[in-house]
Backbone and ligand atoms as CSV (ligand in chain L), in Angstrom:
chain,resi,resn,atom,element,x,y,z
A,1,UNK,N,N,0.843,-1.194,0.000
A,1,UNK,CA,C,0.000,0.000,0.000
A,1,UNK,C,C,0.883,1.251,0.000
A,2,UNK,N,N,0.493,1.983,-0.995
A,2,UNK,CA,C,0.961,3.592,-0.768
A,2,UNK,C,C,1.603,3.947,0.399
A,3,UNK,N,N,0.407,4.235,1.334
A,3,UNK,CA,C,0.604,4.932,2.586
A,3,UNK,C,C,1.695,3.648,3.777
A,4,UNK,N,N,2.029,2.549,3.191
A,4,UNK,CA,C,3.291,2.173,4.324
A,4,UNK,C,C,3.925,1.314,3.549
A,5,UNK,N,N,4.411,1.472,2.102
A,5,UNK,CA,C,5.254,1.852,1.246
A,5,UNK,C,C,6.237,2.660,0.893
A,6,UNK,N,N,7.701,2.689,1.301
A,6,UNK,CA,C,8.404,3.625,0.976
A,6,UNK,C,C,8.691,3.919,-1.177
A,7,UNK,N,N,8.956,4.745,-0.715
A,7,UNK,CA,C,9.529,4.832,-2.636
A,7,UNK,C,C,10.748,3.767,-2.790
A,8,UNK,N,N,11.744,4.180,-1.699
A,8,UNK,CA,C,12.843,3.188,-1.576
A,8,UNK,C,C,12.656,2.086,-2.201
A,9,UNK,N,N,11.716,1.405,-1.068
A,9,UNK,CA,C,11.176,0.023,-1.333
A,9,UNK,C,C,11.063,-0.324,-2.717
A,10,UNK,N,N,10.180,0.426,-3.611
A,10,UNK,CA,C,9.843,0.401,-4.462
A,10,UNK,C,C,10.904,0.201,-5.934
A,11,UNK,N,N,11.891,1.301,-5.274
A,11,UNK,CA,C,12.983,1.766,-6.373
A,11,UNK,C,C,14.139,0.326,-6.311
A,12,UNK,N,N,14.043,-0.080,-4.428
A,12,UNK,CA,C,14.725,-1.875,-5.062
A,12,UNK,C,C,13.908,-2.695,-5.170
A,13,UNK,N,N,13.123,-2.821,-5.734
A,13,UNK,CA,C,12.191,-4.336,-6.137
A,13,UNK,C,C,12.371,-3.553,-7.746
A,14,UNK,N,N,12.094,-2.371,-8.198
A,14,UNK,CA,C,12.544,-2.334,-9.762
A,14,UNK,C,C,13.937,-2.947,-9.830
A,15,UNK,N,N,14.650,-2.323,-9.038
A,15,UNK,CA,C,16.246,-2.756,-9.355
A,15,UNK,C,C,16.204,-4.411,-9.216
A,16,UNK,N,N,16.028,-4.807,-7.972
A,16,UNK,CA,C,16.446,-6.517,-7.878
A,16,UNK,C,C,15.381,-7.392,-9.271
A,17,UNK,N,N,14.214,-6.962,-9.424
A,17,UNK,CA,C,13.564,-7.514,-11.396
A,17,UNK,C,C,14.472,-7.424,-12.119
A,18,UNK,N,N,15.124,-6.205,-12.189
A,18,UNK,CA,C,16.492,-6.193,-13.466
A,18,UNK,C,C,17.841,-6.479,-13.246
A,19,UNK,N,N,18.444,-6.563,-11.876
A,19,UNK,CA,C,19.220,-7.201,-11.234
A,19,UNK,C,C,19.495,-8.834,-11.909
A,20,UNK,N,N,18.673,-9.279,-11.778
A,20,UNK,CA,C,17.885,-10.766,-11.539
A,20,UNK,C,C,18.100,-11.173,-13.080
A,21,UNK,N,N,17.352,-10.488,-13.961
A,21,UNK,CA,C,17.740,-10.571,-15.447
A,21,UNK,C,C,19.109,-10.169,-16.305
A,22,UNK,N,N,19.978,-9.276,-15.406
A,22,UNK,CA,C,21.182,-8.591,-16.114
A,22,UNK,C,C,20.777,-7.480,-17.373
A,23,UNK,N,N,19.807,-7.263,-17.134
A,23,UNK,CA,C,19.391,-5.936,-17.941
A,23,UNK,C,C,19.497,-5.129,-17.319
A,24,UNK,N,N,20.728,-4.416,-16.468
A,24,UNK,CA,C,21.278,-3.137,-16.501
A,24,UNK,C,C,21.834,-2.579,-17.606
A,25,UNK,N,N,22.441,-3.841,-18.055
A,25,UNK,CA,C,23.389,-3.441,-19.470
A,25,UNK,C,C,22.270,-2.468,-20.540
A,26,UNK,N,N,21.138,-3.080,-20.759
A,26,UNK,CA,C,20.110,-2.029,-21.565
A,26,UNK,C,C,19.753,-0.968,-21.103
A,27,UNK,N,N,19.656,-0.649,-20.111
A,27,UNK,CA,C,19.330,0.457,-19.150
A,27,UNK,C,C,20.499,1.911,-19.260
A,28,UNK,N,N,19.902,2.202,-20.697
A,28,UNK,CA,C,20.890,3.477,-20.421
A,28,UNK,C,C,19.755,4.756,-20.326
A,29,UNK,N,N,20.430,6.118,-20.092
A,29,UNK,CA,C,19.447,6.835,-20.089
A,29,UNK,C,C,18.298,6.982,-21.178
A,30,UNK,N,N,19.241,6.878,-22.336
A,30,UNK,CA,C,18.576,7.110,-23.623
A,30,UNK,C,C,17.492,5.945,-24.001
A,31,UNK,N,N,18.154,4.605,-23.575
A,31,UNK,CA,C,16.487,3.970,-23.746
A,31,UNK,C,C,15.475,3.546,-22.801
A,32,UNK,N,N,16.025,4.220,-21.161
A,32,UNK,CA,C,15.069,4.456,-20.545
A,32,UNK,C,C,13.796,5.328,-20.814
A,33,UNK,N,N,14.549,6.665,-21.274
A,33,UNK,CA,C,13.864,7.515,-21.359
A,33,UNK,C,C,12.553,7.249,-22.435
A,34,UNK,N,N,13.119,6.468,-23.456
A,34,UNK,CA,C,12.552,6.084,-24.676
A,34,UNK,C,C,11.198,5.271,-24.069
A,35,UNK,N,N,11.678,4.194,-23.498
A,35,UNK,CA,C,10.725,3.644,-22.799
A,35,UNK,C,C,9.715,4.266,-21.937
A,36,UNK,N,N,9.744,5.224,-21.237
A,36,UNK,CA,C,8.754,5.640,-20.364
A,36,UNK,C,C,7.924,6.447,-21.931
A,37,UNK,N,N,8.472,7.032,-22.226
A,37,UNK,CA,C,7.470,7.980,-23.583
A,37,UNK,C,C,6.680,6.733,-24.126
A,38,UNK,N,N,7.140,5.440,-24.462
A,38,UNK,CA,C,6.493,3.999,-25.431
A,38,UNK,C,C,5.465,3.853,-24.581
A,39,UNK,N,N,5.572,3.845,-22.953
A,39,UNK,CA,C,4.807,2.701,-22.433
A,39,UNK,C,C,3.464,4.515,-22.221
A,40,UNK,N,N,4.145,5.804,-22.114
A,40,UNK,CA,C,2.939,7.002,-21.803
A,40,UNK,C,C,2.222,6.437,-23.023
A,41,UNK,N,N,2.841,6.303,-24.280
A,41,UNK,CA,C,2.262,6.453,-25.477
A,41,UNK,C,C,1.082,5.168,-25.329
A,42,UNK,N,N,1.324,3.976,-24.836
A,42,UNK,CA,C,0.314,3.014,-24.572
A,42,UNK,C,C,-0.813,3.455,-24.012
A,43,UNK,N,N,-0.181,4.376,-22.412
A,43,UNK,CA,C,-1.407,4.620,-21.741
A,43,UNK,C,C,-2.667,5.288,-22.045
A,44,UNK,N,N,-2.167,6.460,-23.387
A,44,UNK,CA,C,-2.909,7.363,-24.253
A,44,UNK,C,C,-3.852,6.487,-25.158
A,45,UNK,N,N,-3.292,5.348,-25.422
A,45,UNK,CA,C,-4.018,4.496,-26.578
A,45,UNK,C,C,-5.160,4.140,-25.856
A,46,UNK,N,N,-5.108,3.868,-24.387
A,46,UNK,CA,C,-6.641,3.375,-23.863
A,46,UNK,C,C,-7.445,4.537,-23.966
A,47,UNK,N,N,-7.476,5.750,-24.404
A,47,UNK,CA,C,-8.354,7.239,-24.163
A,47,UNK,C,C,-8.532,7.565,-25.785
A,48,UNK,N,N,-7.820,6.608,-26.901
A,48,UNK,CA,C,-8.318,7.221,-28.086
A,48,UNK,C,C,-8.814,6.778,-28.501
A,49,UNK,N,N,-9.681,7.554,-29.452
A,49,UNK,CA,C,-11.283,7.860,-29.483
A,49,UNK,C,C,-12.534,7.824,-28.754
A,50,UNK,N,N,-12.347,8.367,-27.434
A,50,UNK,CA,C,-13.156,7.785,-26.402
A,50,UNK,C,C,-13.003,9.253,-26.311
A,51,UNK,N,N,-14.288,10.059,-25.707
A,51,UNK,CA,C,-14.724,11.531,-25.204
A,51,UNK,C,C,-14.381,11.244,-23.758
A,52,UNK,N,N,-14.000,13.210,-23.955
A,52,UNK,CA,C,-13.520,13.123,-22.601
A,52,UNK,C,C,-14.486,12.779,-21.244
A,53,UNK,N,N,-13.816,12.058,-20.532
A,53,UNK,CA,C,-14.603,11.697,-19.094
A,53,UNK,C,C,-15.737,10.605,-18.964
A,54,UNK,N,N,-15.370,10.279,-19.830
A,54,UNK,CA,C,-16.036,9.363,-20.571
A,54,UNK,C,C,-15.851,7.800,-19.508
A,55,UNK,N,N,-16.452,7.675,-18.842
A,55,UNK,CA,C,-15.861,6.678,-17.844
A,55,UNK,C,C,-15.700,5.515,-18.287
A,56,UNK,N,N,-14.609,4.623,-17.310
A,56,UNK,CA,C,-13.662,3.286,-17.871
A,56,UNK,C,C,-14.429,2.512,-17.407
A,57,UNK,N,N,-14.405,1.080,-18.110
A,57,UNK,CA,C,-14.907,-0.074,-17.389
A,57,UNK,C,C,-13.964,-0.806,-16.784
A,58,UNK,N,N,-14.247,-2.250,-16.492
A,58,UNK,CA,C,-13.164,-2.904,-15.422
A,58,UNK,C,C,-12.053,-2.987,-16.461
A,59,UNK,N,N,-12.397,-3.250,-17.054
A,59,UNK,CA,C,-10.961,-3.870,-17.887
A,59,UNK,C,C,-10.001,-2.871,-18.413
A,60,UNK,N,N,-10.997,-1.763,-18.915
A,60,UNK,CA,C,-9.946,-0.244,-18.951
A,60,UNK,C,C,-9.397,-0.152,-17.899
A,61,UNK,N,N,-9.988,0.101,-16.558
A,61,UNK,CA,C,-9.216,0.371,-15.546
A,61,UNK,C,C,-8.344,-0.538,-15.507
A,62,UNK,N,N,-8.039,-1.894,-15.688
A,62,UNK,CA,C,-7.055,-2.775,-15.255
A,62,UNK,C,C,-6.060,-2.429,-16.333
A,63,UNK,N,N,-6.567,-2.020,-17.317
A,63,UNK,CA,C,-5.176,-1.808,-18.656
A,63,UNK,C,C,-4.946,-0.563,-18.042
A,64,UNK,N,N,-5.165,0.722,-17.926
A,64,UNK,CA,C,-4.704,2.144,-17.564
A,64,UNK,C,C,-3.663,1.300,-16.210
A,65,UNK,N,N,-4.092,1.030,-15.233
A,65,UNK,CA,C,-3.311,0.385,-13.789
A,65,UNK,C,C,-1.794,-0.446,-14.308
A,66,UNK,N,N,-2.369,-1.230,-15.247
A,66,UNK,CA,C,-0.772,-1.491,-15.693
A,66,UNK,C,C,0.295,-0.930,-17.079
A,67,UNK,N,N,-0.586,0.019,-17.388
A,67,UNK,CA,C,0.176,0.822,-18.308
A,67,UNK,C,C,0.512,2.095,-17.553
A,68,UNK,N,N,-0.064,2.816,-16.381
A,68,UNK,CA,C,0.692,3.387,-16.276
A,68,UNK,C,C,1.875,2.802,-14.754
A,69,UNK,N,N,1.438,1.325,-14.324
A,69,UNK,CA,C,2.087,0.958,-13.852
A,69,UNK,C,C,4.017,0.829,-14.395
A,70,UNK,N,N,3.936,0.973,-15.828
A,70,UNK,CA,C,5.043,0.863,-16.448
A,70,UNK,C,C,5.187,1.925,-16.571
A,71,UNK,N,N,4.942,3.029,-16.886
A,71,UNK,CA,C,5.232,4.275,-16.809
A,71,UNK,C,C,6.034,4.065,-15.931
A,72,UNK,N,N,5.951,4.250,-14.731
A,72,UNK,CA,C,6.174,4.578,-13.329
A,72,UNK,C,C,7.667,3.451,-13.323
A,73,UNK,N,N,7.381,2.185,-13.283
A,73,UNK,CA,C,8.465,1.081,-13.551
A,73,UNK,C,C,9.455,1.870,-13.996
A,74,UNK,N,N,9.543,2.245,-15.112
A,74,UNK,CA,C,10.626,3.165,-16.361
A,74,UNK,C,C,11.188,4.280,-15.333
A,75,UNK,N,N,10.556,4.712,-14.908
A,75,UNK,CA,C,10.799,6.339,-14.193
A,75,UNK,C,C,11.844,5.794,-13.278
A,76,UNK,N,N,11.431,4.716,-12.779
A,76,UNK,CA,C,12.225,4.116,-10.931
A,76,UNK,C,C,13.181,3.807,-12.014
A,77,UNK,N,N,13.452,2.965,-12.633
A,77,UNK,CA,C,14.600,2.177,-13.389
A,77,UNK,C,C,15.496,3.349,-13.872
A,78,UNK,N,N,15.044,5.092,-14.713
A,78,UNK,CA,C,15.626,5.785,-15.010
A,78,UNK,C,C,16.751,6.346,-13.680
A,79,UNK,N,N,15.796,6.621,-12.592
A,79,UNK,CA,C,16.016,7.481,-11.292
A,79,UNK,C,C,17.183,5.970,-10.544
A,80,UNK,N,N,16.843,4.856,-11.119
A,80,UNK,CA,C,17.982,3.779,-10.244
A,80,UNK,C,C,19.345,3.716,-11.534
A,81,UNK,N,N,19.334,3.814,-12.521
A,81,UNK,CA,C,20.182,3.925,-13.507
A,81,UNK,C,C,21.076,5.468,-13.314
A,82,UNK,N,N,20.493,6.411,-12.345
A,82,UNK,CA,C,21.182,7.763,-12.623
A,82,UNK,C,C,21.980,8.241,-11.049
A,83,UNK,N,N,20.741,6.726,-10.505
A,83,UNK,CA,C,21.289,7.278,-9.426
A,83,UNK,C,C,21.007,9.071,-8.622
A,84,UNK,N,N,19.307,8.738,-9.043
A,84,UNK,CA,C,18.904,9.956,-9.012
A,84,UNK,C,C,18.196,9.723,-7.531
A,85,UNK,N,N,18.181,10.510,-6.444
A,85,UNK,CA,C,17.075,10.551,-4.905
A,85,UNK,C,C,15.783,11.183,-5.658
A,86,UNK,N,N,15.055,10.386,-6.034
A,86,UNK,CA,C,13.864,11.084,-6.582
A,86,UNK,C,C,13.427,11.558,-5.480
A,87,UNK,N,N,12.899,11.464,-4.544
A,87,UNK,CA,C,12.469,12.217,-3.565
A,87,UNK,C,C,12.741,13.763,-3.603
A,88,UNK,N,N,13.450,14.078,-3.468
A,88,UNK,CA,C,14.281,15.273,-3.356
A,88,UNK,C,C,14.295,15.632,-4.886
A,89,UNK,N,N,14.448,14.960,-5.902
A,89,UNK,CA,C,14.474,16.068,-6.963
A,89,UNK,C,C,13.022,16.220,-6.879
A,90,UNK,N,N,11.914,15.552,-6.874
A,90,UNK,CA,C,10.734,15.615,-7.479
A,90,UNK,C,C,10.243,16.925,-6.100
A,91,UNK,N,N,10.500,17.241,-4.838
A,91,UNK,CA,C,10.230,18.084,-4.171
A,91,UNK,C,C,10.493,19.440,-4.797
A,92,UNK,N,N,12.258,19.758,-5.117
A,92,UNK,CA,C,12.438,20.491,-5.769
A,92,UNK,C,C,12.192,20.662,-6.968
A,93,UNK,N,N,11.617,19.998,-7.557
A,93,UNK,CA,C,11.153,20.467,-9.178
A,93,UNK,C,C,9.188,20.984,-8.767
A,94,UNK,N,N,9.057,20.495,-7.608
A,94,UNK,CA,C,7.657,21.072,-7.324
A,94,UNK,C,C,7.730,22.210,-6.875
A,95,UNK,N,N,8.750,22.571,-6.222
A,95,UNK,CA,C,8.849,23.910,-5.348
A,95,UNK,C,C,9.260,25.507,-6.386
A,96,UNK,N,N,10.319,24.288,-7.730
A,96,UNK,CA,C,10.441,25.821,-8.819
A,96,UNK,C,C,9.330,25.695,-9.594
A,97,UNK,N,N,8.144,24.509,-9.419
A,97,UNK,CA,C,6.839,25.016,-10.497
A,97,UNK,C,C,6.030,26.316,-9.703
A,98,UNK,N,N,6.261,25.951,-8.368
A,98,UNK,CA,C,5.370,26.892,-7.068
A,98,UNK,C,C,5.848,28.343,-7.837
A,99,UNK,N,N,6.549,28.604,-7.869
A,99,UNK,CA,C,7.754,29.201,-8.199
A,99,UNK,C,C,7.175,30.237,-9.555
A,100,UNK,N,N,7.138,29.166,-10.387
A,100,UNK,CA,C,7.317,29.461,-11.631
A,100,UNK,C,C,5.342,29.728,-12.127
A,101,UNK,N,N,4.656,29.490,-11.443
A,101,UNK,CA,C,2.740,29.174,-11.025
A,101,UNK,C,C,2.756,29.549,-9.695
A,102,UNK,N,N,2.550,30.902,-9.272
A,102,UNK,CA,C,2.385,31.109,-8.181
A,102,UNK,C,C,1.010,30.969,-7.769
A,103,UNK,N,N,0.032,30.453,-6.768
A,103,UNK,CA,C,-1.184,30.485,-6.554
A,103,UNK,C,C,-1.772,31.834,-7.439
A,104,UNK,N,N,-1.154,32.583,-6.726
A,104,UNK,CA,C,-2.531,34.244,-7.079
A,104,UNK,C,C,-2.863,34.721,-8.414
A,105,UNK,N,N,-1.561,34.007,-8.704
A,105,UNK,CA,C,-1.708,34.560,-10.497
A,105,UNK,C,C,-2.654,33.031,-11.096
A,106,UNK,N,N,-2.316,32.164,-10.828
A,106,UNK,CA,C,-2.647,30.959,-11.649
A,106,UNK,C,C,-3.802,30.015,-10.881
A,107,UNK,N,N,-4.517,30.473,-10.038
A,107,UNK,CA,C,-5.605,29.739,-9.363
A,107,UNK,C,C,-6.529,29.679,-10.167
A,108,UNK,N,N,-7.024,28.180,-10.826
A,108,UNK,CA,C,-7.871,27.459,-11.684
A,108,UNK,C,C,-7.459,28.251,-13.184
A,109,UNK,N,N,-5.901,28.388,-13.588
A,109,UNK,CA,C,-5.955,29.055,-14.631
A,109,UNK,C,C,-4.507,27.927,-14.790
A,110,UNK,N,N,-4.313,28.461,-16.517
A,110,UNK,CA,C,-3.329,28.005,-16.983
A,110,UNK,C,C,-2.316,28.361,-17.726
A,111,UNK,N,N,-2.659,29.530,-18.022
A,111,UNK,CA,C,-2.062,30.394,-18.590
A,111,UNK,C,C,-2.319,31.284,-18.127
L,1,MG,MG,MG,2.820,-1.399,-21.363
């Protein structure tokens, strides 16, 4: 569960799956990166031609859950390949959007 789940945790059970196989060797940035865009690009395929809000049934939901479950897979594998503390970058990359979207100007706006 999420809530008594560390990321840690998370970031070695990606690593010890590819550990286990010796596919570090594929694991470079460049076709990590590649990979997380392939598997977003999947997750988009369950929403096309379908209107927006358009609600999922079981089986959509179970394909969206493991497509963007790979999303996410890719991201840990990028962030364990770089040797990145996602924690800490993903704080600070929230804190220069705060930053960069301050509430007063951008509340329910987007431009
Ligand atoms: Mg997939």
């Amino acid at each position: 569960m999420d809530k008594t789940t560390t990321l840690q945790e998370i970031k070695d059970l990606v690593a010890e799956f590819v550990d286990e196989r010796n596919w570090s060797q594929f694991h470079s940035p460049k076709n990590l990166s590649m990979s997380i865009a392939i598997e977003a690009a999947e997750l988009m395929e369950l929403f096309q031609w379908s209107g927006a809000g358009e609600p999922l049934d079981e089986q959509q939901t179970d394909k969206l859950n493991e497509e963007l479950a790979d999303v996410v897979i890719y991201c840990l594998s990028l962030a364990n390949a770089t040797g990145m503390d996602l924690s800490t970058t993903v704080r600070n990359k929230v804190a220069k959007n705060a930053g960069k979207y301050p509430v007063e100007k951008y509340l329910g706006r987007y431009k």
